[in-house]
N, C-alpha and C positions, 0 to 999 in steps of 0.2 A: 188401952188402944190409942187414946189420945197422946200419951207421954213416947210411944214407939212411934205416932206420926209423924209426933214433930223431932221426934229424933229423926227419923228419914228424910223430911226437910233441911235439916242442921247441915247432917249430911252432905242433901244434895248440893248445897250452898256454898258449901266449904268446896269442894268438886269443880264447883262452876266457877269460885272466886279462883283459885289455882291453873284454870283452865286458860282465863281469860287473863291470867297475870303473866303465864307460860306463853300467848298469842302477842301481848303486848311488847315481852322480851323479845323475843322471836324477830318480832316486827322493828324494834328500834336496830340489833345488830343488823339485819338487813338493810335499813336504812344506811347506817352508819359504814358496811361493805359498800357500799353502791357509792355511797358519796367517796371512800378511799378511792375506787376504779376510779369512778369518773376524774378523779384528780390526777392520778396516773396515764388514764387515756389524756388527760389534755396536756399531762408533762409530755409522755412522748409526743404528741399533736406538735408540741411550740416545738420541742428537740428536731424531729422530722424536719420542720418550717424553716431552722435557721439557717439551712445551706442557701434554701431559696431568700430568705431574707440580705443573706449574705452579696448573691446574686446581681442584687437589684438594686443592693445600693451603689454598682457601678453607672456611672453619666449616663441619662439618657442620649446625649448628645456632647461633640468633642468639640465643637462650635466655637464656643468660648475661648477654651483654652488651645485652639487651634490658629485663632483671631489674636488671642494674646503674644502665641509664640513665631508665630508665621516671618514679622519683621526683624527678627536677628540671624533668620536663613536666608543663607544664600545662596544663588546658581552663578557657578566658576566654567568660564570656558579658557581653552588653553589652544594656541597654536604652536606646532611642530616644522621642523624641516627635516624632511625624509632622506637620507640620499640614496637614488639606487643605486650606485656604484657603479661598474664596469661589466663586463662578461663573465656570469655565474654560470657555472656547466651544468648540465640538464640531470648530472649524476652525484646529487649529493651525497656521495659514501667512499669514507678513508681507504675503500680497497681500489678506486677508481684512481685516487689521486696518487696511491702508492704505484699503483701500475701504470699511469699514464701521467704522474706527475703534475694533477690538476688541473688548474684553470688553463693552466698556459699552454698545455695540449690541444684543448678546445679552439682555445685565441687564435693559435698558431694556423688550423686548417679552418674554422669558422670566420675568423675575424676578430675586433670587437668591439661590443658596442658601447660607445658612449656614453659615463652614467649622465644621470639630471637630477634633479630636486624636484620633491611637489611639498606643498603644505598639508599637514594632518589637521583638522579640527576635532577637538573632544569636549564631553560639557560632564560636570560634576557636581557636588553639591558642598557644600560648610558651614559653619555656625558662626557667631559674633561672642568671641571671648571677651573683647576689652574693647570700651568707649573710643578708644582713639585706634581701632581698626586690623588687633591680633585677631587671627580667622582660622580653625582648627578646619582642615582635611586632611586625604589620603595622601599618604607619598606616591601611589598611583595615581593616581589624578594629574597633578603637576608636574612627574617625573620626566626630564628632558625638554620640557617645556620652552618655547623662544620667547610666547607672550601668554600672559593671566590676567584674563580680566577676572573683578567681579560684577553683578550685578545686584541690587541690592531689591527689595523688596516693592522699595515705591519707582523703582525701574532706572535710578543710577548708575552710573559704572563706573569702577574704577582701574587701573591697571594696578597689582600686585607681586611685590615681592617674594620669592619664598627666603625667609630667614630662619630656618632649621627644618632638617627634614631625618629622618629615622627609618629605613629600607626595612629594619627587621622587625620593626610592632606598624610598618604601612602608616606613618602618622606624618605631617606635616605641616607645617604654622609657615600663614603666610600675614603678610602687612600690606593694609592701603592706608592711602593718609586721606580722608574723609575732611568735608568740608565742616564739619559740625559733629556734635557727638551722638552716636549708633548708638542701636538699644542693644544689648548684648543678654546672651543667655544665661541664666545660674544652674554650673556645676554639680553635678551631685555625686552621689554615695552608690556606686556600683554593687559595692558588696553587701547593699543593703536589699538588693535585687532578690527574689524569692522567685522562683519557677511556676506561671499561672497570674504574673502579676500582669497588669495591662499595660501597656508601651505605647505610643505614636511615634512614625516617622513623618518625617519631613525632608521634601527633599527634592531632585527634578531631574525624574526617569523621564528617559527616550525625549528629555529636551520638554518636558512637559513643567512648566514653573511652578513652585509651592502645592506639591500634590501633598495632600494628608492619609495616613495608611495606620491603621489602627490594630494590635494583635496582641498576645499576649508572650509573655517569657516564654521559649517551650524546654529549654535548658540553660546551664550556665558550664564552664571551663570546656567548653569544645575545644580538640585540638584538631585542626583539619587540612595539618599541614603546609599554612602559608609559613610560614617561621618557627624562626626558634623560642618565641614568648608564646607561643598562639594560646589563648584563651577566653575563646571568643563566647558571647552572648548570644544564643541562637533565636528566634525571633519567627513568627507567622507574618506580622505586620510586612504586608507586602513590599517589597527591598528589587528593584528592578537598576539596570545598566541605568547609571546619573544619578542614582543615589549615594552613589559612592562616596563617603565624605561628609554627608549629611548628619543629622544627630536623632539621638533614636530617648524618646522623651519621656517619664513616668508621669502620673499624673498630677503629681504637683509642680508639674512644670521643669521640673531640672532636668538634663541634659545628664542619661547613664552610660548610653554606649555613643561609638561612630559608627554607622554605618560601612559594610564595607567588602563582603563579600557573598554572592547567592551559589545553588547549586539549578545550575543551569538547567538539569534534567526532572528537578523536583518541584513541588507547588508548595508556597508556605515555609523554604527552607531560606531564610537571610541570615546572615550573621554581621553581628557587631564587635568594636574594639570597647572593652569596659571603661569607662572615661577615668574611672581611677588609676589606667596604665599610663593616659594620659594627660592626667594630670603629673604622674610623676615623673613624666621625665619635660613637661615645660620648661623648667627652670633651665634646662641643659640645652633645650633650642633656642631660648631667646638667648641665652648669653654666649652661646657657642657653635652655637648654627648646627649641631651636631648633638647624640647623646653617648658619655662614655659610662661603659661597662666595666668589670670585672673580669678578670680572663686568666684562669689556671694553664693553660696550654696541653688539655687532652682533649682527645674524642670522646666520648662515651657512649653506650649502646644500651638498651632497655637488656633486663632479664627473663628468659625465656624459660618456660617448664626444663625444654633439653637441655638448655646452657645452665640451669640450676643444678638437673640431675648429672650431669660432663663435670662441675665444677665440685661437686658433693654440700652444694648453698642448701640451706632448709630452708630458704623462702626467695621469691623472687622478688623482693626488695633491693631499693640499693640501685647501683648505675656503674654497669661494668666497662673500665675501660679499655677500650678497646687501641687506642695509640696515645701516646704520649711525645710531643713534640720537643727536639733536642734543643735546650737551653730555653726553654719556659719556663716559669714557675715551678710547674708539677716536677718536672724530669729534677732542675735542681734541688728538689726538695727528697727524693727518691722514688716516689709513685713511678709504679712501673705497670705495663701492660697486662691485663689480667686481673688487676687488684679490683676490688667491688668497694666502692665510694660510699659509704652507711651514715657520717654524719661528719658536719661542717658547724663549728662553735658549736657543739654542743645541738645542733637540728638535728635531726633525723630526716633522712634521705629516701623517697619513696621510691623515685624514680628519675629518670634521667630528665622530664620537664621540669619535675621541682629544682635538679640540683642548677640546670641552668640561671631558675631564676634566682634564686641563693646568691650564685657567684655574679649573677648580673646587681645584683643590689649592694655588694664590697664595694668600700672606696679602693681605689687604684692607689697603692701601696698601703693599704692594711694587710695585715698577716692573720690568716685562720687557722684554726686546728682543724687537721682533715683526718676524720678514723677512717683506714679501711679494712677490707678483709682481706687477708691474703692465705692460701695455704691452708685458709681453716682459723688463722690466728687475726688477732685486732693487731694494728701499728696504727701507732700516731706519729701524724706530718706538720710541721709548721709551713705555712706556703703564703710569701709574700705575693698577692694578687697584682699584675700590672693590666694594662687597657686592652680589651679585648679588640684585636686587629681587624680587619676588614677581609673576608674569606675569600681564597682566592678560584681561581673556575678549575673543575678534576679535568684533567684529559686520560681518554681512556684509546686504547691504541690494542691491534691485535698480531700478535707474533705467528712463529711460526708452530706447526706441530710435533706430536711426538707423544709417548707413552699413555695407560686411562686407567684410571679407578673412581670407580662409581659414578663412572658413564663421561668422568674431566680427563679430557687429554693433554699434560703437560710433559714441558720442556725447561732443561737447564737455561738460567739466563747468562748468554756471554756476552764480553764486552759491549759488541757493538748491538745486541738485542737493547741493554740498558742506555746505551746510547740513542736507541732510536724511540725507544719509552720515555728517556729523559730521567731517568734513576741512578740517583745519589748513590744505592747500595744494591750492585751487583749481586748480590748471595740472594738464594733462595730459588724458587721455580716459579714458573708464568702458567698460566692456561692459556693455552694454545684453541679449545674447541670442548663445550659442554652438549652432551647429546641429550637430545630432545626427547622432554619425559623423565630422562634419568635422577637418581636421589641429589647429584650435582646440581642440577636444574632447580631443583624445588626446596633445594637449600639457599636458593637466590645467589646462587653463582654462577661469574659469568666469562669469557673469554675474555683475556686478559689480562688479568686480577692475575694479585701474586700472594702466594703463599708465605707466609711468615712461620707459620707452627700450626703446628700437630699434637693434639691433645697435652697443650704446654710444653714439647718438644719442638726447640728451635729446627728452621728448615734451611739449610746456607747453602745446600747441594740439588741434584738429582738422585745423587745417592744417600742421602740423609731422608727424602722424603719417600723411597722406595725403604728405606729399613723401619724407618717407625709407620710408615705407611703399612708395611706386612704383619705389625704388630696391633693395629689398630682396625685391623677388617676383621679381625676374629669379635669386636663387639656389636654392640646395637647402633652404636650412631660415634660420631667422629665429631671431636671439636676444632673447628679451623679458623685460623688468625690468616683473614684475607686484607690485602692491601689492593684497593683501587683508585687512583687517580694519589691523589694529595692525602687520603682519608685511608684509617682501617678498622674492619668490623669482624668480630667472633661470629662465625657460621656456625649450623649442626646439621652435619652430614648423618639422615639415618636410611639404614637398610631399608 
């Protein structure tokens, strides 16, 4: 009895020892779980934390560096002389002047009046490039200008020269001769601009001196149609009439964009010039008062889904030209009308802004390889580049009527139509009249406008453009080589 006791003891011992060693295990992996999580929960804790830590490490205050930059900005006021002229008619529209022979109709039974002169004043803003008194603003700003002052930060003024000025990137470099040496601003890296980065302008909206305006990137390469470079920096930091010209600052202080155009209907919406445009073409205003370009001597026109599917293109890449100017570059080299521009030395061609800039960056008489597309097939061009000339104004003029398809009413051009157009080349037809609403309309054609071709079929006649014209309704849409003013551009005419 006593040897089975103590075996039942043994036993129980052994039971209890396993028990409590099974509790003990138990108990450490739980530990050892809870201590993983809790590490976990505090990784993602810091991960979650870092956007806000990110946050916060932007300036409580622009104070500083707003104190630091404030004296290399300037406020530019400019006077003009206006002149009103003589007796303007109350009817400004060419169908007025063709039937009453314009102003002088008016003159003759009104009178007329006398012009005069008044002065305009306008005020803008600029930056301090160089100690001895280069001043970066808008070619708006100064443009036509009689007198420039500047004014400078501790309340000086000087009167200013402008010594180069650039209509097509709005850029302008003026000179004062300063009593002592300016603080001037340092230049920066545009392209180093990331979308969400913080910006300050500077600058003097509505005549209001060194206002400070604080915001962040909200894009980069807008094009918004001031030009043909347009690639502007778009901006929240508030950008009001007088900032124009002003410098648009990161926060180390350098100087990325100019200031230089708002959307008048929008809040938040400013836009700048990248200081890296302007910086590259300094060199060519100070030495030259002027900057020279590159210039192939065609038009070109974006590619469009229809104009891809009309041409049989698999992508709308590329920049199809649309005219080719006689004894330019392009034309002597052979590039002809139609062909799709896909790469220059060896780039590749997106689109007709890139190829712009492309050939705006050629010296003037370097020779490029130009691929196009033609047909379906690549050809390569050699094209001595010369200086791209100064564009001259389209006049658009309206004829007489006659025949319609697809809602355009045209007419043969005879002699004296092209005479009163002012057209070197008689052949082809005119639109006479596009009706309102119709596929003509909404293919952005417009009264006037001359037809050149017809789905790559030249048009010389009335009767040329009624034969391929009746071959060309039996599809979905129509591809038309319009010529308006001095310029021509591929339409697509669809059902």
């Amino acid at each position: 009895m006593n040897s089975e006791g103590t075996k039942k003891r043994k036993h129980f011992m052994s039971v209890l020892g396993a028990f409590l060693v099974t509790i003990f295990i138990l108990s450490f992996v739980g530990t050892v779980h809870f201590s993983a999580l809790s590490f976990d929960m505090s990784s993602r804790d810091a991960i979650a934390a870092s956007p806000v830590a990110a946050i916060s490490s932007a300036p409580a205050s622009f104070a500083d560096l707003a104190e630091q930059l404030k004296p290399a900005v300037v406020n530019i006021s400019t006077t003009k002389t206006i002149a009103s002229g003589g007796y303007q008619s109350p009817f400004n529209d060419p169908r007025f002047e063709r039937f009453f022979g314009g102003d002088e109709f008016f003159k003759r039974f009104f009178g007329d009046t006398p012009g005069r002169e008044f002065k305009q004043r306008s005020l803008g803003s600029g930056f301090i490039i160089s100690e001895d008194g280069y001043i970066f603003t808008n070619n708006h700003v100064v443009e036509k200008a009689d007198k420039i002052v500047v004014k400078l930060s501790n309340g000086k003024e000087y009167d200013a020269t402008v010594k180069g000025k650039d209509k097509n990137t709005d850029i302008a470099l003026l000179k004062i001769e300063p009593d002592n040496g300016l603080p001037v601003v340092k230049l920066g890296d545009s392209s180093k601009l990331r979308v969400g980065d913080w910006v300050i302008a500077i600058g003097n909206p509505f005549g209001l001196s060194q206002t400070v305006t604080a915001g962040i990137v909200s894009a980069k390469g807008r094009v918004i149609g001031a030009g043909p470079y347009d690639d502007f920096i778009q901006t929240d930091a508030s950008i009001n009439p007088g900032n124009s010209g002003g410098p648009l600052f990161n926060l180390s202080g350098e100087v990325v964009g100019i200031n230089t155009a708002i959307v008048a209907q929008g809040q938040g919406i400013g836009f700048a010039i990248p200081i890296d445009m302007a910086k590259e073409i300094l060199p060519n205003l100070r030495t030259k008062g002027k900057v020279i370009r590159g210039w192939l001597g065609v038009s070109v026109q974006g590619i469009t889904e229809d104009i891809a599917k009309n041409l049989n293109l698999k992508t709308v890449e590329g920049a199809l030209v649309s005219d080719v100017f006689k004894g330019d570059p392009a034309d002597k080299a052979g590039i002809k009308a139609g062909d799709v521009i896909i790469e220059i030395d060896g780039k590749g061609v997106k689109d007709t802004h890139e190829l712009i800039k492309i050939v705006a960056g050629v010296a003037v008489g370097e020779k490029v390889k130009i691929k196009v597309l033609r047909d379906g097939k690549h050809k390569m061009y050699t094209v001595m580049v010369t200086e791209r000339p100064e564009s001259g104004d389209m006049a658009e003029r309206t004829p007489e009527e006659s025949g319609e398809h697809f809602g355009m009413t045209v007419q043969e051009i005879t002699p004296e139509i092209a005479e009163h157009l002012g057209l070197a080349d008689a052949t082809g037809v005119v639109i006479a009249q596009v009706a309102s609403g119709s596929p003509a309309e909404e293919a952005g054609i417009q009264g006037g406008d001359i037809v050149r071709q017809i789905n790559r079929s030249r048009i010389s006649s009335l009767e040329d453009y009624r034969s391929v014209m009746s071959r060309a309704v039996s599809g979905d849409s129509v591809l038309v080589l319009i010529q308006r003013g001095t310029s021509k551009f591929f339409a697509v005419i669809r059902k």
